[in-house]
C-alpha positions in Angstrom: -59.6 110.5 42.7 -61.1 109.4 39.0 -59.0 107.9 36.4 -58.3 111.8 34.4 -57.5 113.8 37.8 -54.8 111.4 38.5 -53.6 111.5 34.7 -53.5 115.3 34.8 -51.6 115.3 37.9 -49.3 112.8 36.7 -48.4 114.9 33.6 -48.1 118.4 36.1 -45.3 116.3 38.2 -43.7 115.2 34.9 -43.9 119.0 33.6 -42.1 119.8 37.3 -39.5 117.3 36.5 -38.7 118.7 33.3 -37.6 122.1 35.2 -35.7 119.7 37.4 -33.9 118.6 34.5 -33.4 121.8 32.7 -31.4 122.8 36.1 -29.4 120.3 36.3 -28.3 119.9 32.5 -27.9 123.8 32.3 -25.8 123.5 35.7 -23.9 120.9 33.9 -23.4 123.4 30.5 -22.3 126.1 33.2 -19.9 123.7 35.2 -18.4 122.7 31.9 -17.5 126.2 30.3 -15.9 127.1 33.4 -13.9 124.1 33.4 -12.8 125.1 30.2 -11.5 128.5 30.9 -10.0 126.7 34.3 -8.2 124.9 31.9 -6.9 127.6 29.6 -6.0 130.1 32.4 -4.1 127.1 33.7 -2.1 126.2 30.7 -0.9 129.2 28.7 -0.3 132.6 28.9 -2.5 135.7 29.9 -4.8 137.1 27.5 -8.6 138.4 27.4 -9.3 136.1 24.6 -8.1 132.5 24.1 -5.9 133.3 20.5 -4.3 136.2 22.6 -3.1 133.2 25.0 -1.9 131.4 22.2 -0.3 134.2 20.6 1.3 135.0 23.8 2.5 131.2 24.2 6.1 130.1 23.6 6.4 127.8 20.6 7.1 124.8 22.3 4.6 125.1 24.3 2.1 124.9 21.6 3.6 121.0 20.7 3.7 120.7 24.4 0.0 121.0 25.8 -2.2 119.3 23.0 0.1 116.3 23.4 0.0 116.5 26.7 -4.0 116.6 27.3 -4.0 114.0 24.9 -1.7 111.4 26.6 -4.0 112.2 29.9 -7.1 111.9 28.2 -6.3 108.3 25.7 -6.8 105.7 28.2 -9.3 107.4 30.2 -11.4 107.5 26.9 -10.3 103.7 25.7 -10.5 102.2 29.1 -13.6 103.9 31.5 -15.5 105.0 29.0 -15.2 104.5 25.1 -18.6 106.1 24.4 -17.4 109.7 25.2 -15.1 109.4 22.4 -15.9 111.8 19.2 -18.8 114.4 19.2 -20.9 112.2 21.6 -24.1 112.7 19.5 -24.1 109.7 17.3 -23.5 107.7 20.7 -26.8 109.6 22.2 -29.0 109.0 19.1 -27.6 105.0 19.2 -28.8 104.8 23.1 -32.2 106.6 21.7 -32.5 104.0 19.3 -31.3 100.7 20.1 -30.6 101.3 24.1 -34.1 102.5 25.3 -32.6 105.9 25.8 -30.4 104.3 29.0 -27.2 105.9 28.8 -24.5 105.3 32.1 -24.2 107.7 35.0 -20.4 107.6 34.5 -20.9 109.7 30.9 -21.5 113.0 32.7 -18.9 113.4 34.5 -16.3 111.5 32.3 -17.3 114.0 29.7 -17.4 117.0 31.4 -13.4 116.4 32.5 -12.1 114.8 30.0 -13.5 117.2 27.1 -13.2 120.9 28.7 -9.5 119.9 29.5 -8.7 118.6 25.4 -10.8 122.0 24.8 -9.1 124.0 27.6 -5.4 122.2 25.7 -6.3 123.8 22.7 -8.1 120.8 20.9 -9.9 122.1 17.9 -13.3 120.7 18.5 -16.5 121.9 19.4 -18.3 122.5 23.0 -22.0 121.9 22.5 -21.9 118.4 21.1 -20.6 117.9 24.4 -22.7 119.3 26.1 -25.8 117.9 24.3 -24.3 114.9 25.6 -23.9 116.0 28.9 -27.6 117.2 28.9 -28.8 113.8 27.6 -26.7 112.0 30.3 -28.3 113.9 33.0 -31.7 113.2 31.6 -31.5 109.9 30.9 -29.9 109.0 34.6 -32.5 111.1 36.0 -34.8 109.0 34.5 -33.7 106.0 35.2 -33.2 107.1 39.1 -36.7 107.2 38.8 -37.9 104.5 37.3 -39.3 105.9 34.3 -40.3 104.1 31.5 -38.3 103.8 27.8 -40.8 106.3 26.5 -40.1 109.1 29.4 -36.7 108.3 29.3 -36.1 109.2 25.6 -38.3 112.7 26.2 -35.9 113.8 29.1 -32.8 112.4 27.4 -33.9 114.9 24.3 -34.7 117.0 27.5 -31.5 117.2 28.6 -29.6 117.9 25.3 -32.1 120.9 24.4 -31.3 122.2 28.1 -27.5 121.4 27.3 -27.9 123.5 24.0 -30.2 126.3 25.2 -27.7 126.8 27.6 -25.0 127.4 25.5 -26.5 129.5 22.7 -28.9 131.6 25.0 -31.1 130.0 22.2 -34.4 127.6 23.8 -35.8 127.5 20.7 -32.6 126.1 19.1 -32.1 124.1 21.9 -35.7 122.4 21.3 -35.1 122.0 17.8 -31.4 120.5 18.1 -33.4 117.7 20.4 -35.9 117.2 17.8 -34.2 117.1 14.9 -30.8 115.8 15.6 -31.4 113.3 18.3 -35.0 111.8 18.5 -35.6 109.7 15.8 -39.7 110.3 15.9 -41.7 112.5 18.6 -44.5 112.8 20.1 -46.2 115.5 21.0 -47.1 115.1 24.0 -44.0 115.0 25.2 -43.1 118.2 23.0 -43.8 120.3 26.0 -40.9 118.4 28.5 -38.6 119.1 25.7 -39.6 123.0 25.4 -39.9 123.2 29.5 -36.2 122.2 29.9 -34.8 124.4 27.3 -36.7 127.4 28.3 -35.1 126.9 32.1 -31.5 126.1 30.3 -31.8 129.2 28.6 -33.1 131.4 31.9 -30.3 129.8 34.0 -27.4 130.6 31.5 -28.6 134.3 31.9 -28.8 134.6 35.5 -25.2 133.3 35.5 -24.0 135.0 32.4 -26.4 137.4 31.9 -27.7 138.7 28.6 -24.7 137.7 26.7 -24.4 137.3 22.7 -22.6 134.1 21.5 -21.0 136.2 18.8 -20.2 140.1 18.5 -23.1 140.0 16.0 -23.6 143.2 13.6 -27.0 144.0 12.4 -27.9 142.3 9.2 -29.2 144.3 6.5 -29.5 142.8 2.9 -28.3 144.9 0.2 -30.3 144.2 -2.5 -33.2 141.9 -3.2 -31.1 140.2 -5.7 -28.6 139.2 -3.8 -30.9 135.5 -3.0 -29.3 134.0 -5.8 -25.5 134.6 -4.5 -26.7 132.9 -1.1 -28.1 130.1 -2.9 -24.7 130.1 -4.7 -23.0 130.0 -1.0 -25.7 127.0 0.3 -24.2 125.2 -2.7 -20.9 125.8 -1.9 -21.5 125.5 1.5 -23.0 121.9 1.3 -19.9 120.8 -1.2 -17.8 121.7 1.9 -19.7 120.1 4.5 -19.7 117.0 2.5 -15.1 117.3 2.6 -15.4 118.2 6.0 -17.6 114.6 6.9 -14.8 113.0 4.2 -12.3 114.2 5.9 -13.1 113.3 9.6 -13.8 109.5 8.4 -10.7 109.8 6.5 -8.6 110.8 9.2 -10.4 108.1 11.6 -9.6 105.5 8.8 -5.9 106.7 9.0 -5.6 106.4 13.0 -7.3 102.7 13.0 -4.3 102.2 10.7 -1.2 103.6 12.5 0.3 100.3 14.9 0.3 102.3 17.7 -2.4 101.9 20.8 -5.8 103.4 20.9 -5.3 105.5 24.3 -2.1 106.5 22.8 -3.9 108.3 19.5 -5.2 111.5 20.5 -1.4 112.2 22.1 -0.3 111.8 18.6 -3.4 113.5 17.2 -2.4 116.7 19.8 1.1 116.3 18.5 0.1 117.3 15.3 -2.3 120.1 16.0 0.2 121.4 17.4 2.3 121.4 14.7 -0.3 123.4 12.7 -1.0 125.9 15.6 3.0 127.1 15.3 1.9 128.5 11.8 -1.6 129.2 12.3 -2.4 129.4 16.0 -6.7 130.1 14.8 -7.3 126.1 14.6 -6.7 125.9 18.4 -9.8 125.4 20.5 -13.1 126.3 19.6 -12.8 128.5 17.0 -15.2 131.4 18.2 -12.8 134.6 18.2 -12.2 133.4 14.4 -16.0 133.3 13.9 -16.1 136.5 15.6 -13.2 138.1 13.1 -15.5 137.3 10.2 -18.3 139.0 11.6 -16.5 142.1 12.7 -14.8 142.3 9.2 -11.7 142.0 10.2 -10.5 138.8 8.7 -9.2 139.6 5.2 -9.9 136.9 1.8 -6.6 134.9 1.9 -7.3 134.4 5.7 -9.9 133.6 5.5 -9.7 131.0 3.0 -6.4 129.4 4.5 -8.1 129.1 8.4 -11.4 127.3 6.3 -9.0 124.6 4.7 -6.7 124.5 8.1 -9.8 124.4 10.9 -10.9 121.5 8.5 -7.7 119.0 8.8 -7.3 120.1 12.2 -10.9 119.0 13.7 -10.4 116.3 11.5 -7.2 115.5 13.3 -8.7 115.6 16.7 -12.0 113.8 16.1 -10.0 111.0 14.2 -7.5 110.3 16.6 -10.0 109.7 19.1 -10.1 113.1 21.6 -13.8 114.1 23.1 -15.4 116.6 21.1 -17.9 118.5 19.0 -18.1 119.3 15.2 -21.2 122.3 15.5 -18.7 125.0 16.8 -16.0 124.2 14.0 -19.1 123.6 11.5 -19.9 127.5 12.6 -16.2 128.4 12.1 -15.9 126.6 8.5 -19.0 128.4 7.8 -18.2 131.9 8.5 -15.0 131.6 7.3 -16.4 130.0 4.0 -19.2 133.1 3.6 -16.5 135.6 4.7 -14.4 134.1 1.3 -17.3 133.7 -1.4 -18.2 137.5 -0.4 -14.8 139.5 -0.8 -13.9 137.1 -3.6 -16.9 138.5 -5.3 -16.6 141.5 -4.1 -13.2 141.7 -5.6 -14.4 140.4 -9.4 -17.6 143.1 -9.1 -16.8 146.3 -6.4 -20.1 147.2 -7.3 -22.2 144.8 -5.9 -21.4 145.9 -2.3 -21.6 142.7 -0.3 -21.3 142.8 3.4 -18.6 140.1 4.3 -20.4 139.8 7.8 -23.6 139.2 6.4 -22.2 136.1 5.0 -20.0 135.3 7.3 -23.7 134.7 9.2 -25.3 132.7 6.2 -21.9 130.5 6.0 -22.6 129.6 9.5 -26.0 128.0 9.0 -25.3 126.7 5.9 -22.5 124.7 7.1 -23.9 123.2 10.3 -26.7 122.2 7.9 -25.1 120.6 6.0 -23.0 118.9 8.3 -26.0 117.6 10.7 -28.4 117.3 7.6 -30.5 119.9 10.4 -31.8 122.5 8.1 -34.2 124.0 10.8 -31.8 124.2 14.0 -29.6 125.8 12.1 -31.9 128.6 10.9 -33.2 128.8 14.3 -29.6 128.9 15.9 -28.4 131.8 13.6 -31.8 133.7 14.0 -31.9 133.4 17.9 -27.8 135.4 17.5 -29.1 137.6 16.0 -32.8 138.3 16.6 -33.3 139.9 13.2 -36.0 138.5 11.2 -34.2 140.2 7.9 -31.5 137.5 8.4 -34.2 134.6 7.5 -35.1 135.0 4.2 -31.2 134.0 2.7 -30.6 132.3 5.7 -33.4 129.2 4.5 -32.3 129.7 0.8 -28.4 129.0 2.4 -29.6 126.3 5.0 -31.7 124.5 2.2 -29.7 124.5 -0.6 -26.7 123.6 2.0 -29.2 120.6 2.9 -30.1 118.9 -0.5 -26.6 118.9 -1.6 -25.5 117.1 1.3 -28.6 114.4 0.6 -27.8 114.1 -2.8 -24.1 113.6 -3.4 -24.0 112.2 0.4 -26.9 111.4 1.9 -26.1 111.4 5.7 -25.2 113.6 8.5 -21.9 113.7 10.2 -23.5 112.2 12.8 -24.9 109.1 10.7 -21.8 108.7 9.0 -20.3 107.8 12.4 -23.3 104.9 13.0 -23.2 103.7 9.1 -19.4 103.4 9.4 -20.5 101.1 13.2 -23.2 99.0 11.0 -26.1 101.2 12.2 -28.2 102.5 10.0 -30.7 104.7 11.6 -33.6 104.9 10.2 -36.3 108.3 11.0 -39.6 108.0 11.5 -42.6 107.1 14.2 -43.6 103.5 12.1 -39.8 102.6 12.7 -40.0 104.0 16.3 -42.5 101.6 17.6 -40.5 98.6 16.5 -37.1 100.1 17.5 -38.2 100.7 21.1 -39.6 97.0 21.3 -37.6 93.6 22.4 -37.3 90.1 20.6 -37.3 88.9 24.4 -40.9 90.4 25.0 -42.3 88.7 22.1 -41.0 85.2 21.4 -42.6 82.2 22.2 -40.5 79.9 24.7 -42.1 76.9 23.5 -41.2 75.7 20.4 -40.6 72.6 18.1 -37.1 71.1 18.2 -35.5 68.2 16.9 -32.1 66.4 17.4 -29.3 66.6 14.4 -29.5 62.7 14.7 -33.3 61.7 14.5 -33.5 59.5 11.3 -35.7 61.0 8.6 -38.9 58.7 8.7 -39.6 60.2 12.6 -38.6 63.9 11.2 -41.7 63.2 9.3 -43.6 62.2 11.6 -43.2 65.2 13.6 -43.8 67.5 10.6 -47.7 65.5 10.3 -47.9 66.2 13.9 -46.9 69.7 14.2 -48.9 72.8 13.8 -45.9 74.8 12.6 -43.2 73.1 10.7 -40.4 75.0 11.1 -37.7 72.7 13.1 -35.0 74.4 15.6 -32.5 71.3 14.9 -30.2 70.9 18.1 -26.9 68.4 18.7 -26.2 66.7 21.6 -25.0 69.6 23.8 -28.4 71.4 23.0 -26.6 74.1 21.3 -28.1 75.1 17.6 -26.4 73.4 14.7 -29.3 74.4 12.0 -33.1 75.0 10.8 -35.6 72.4 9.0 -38.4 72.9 7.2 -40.9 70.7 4.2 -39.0 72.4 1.6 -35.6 70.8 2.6 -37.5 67.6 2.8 -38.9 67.6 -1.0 -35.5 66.2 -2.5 -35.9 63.5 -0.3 -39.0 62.1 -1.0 -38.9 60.4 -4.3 -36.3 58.3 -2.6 -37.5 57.9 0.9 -37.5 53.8 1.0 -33.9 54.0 0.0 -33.3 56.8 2.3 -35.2 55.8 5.5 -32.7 53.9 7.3 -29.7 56.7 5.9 -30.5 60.4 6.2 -31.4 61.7 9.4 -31.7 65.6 10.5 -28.2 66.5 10.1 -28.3 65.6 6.3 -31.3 67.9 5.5 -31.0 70.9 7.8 -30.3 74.3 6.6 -26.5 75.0 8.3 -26.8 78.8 7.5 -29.1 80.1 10.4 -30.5 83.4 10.6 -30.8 84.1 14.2 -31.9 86.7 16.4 -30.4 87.9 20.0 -33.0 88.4 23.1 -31.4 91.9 23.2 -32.8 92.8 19.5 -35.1 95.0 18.9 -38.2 93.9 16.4 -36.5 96.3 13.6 -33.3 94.5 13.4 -36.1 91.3 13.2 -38.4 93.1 10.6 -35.6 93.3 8.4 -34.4 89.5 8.7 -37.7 88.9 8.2 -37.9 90.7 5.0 -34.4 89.9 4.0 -34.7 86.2 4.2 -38.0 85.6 3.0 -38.5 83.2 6.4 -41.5 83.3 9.0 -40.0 82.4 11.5 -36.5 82.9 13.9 -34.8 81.1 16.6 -33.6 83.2 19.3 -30.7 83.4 21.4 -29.5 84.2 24.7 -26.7 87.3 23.9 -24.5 85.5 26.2 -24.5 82.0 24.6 -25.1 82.1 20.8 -25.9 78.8 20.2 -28.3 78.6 23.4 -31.8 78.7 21.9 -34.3 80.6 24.1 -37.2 80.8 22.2 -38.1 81.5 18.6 -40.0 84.6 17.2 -42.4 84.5 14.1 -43.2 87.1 11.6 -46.9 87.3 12.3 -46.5 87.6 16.1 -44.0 90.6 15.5 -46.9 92.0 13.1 -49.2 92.0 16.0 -47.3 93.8 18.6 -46.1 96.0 16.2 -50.6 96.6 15.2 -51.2 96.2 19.2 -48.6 99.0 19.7 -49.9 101.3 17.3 -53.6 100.9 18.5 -52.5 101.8 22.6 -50.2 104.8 21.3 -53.2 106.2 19.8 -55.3 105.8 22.7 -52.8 107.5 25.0 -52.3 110.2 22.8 -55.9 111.0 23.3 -56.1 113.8 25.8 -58.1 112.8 29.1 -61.6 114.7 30.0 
């Protein structure tokens, strides 16, 4: 069999793989929900909708459950798995990143208990971040069951997610989309098609088990008047303004928990505690929020409701994410929204009857604005929205929301949610394919394991003498114990030189070393070197074993990570051209 059969069959079993995935990550989204309403049948009253159990719920039970859930859930977060802690997305676009898309098997189960029972006790936080992560869990394990390189790996973690989302929604495209633009920090095309392929099998499984369901009890959008753009413009602004409190607030409230003298695992009892508190006045910020989405786009939910369950779901996701409890911030980003559009429409309404806005409608262009805004994901959000409702009328002040939601979030802000999260953990990710190829690459794979050295006692005439002899006069100075004490190279030397017969028999190594080293680990990617590189205005590194930082295992030089990175660049674009 030539080279290209074998190539095309290869990428036919990869395609097969990606069904295999969108099974199992959709079975995961399906095991998951039902978890949830396990959960909630388990721990308060009867009712056909959640808030009807709440409402039927004695009082105390209300401060009872959240806490509760909490108390369970703490150390199993702190101590088995601290990763599942929050919305889970920054922690899948970290492993995508800096952790060759390799996240552990534990994740997908952890998750899937921990989070449906905070969710099924009433914590008010989202599903589908979750989910996403559950998805990308199942991906990336798959992945590594096999084998699979970093570069398969990342496409069926992203895999996963969009199956995860799909899922969820009833939404592939959305699903695709949330992969795309949320997670992966640069894609290829090629692998494009896995992505699609899982969320297109997500979305079919969700229906043979649900069937044709609706996320929402969506009404059909029709726009009164052509000059009504401007007022969703107005509510992009707005809605981007309010994102931008809602990201303030989380940190904020996560700022506040790191402060209180109290244990980690013993945080999200105390953050349930509270909830609860809020949920005996205003039992809507419980859970996910969807039957108060659903209020606003019935038309049911009145202007000073409205407005009190936008500030309320706010401080009380804030209060669950911050504490520590496993959770999303897309489903109470959808809440905030329609809760937001539902407000800027009657008050309007109210100032001029006669412009005969349909509460509903905005309700609908809240939504996407928000979760814009929030996840700095213009397009999923558009796509998520459109896929509810399957009216293309709904697109045209749905972008002019989304966008404007979007560049008010980059301008007075400048990150997602999400990115927030990694910023505030000294991550900065950076987007982009250029930044891709060096992120996916070690420091191990490219240093050179021969280099020069020189004791921190060898007298100065003989550290001369090895600075003639040397090709490269950059010094890794080691004491006794071999363990790094400092760097050398001619320009420490120069003060030294106008004096070097009084100085010969005086100064040695020690005395003219740089003490401040700039080092790398093994486990670094070249970006993280780049940087240094860049930073430091040096051309070359020492490296270091991660478990020993003084242990010198090689050093790394700037032109050597210059010709991986050109190497790199050259084979990606001969594997991206399709075989004949």
């Amino acid at each position: 069999m030539d080279q290209a059969r074998k190539e095309k069959l290869r990428n036919i079993t990869f395609l097969g793989f990606s069904v295999v995935i969108g099974i199992l990550a959709a079975s995961g989204a399906i095991l998951f929900r039902t978890l949830i309403e396990l959960f909630q049948n388990l721990f308060w009253a009867s009712g056909t909708t959640f808030l009807e159990k709440l409402i039927h719920s004695p009082w105390w039970l209300k401060l009872l459950v959240p806490t509760a859930v909490g108390m369970f859930a703490g150390p199993l977060i702190t101590f088995l798995a601290p990763e599942i802690k929050g919305t889970g997305i920054p922690e899948v676009i970290f492993s995508v990143a800096a952790r060759e898309s390799t996240i552990r098997h534990r994740v997908t189960l952890l998750k899937s208990v921990i989070t449906s029972l905070l969710i099924g006790g009433g914590a008010s936080v989202g599903r589908e971040g979750p989910i996403a992560q559950i998805g990308a869990s199942v991906g990336s394990s798959m992945a590594q069951l096999f084998k699979l390189g970093p570069e398969m790996r990342r496409a069926y973690l992203a895999a996963g997610a969009a199956a995860g989302i799909a899922a969820t929604f009833n939404a592939p495209m959305a699903g695709t989309l949330f992969a795309v633009e949320i997670i992966l920090l640069d894609i290829e095309i090629v692998y494009l098609s896995h992505i699609v392929i899982s969320a297109v099998t997500g979305s079919v499984l969700s229906r043979l088990f649900w069937g044709e369901f609706p996320a929402f009890n969506v009404p059909v959008f029709h726009p009164s008047h052509p000059w009504e753009l401007p007022i969703y413009l107005l509510l992009g602004c707005l809605a981007g303004f309010a994102a931008i409190g809602f990201v303030r607030m989380i940190t904020f409230a996560d700022a506040a928990f790191q402060r209180i003298p109290i244990p980690d695992w013993a945080k999200p009892a105390l953050g349930g505690l509270l909830l609860g508190c809020l949920a005996l006045k205003l039992p809507e910020v419980m859970g996910v929020g969807y039957d108060s989405i659903n209020a606003t786009l019935d038309g049911t939910l009145g202007l000073k409701m409205a407005f009190i369950l936008l500030a309320a779901k706010m401080a009380a996701t804030s209060l669950c994410i911050g504490s520590g409890m496993s959770g999303g911030i897309f489903a109470p980003s959808l809440v905030l929204g329609a809760t937001l559009g539902t407000t800027v429409s009657l008050a309007l309404s109210g100032f001029f009857p006669g412009l005969g806005l349909s509460p509903s409608n905005y309700a609908l262009a809240g939504m996407g604005a928000l979760v814009a805004g929030s996840t700095l994901a213009p397009i999923t959000a558009i796509m998520t929205i459109f896929e509810i409702t399957y009216n293309y009328r709904v697109m045209l002040p749905l972008m002019a929301a989304c966008i404007s939601s979007t560049l008010i979030v980059k301008y007075f802000l400048g990150y997602s949610a999400y990115e927030m999260k990694l910023l505030k953990q000294g991550v900065n990710i950076v987007r982009g394919h250029d930044v891709g190829i060096l992120r996916s690459l070690r420091t191990r794979e490219f240093m050179d394991r021969k280099f020069e050295s020189l004791k921190d006692a060898t007298p100065i005439m003989k550290v001369i003498e090895r600075f003639m002899q040397s090709s490269y006069p950059h010094f890794v100075v080691l004491n006794e114990q071999d363990a790094l004490v400092g760097m050398l190279s001619p320009r420490d030397l120069k003060s030294t030189l106008d004096k070097l017969e009084e100085l010969k028999d005086i100064v040695v190594a020690a005395d003219l070393m740089t003490t401040r080293v700039i080092s790398l680990s093994a486990e670094d990617n070249l970006e993280k070197a780049l940087y240094l590189f860049e930073d430091h205005k040096v051309s070359l590194l020492p490296v270091t074993d991660p478990g020993a930082p003084r242990h010198v295992l090689g050093v790394l030089k700037k032109d050597k990570l210059l010709q991986a990175y050109r190497e790199r660049v050259l084979k990606d674009r001969i594997l991206s051209i399709p075989a004949r």
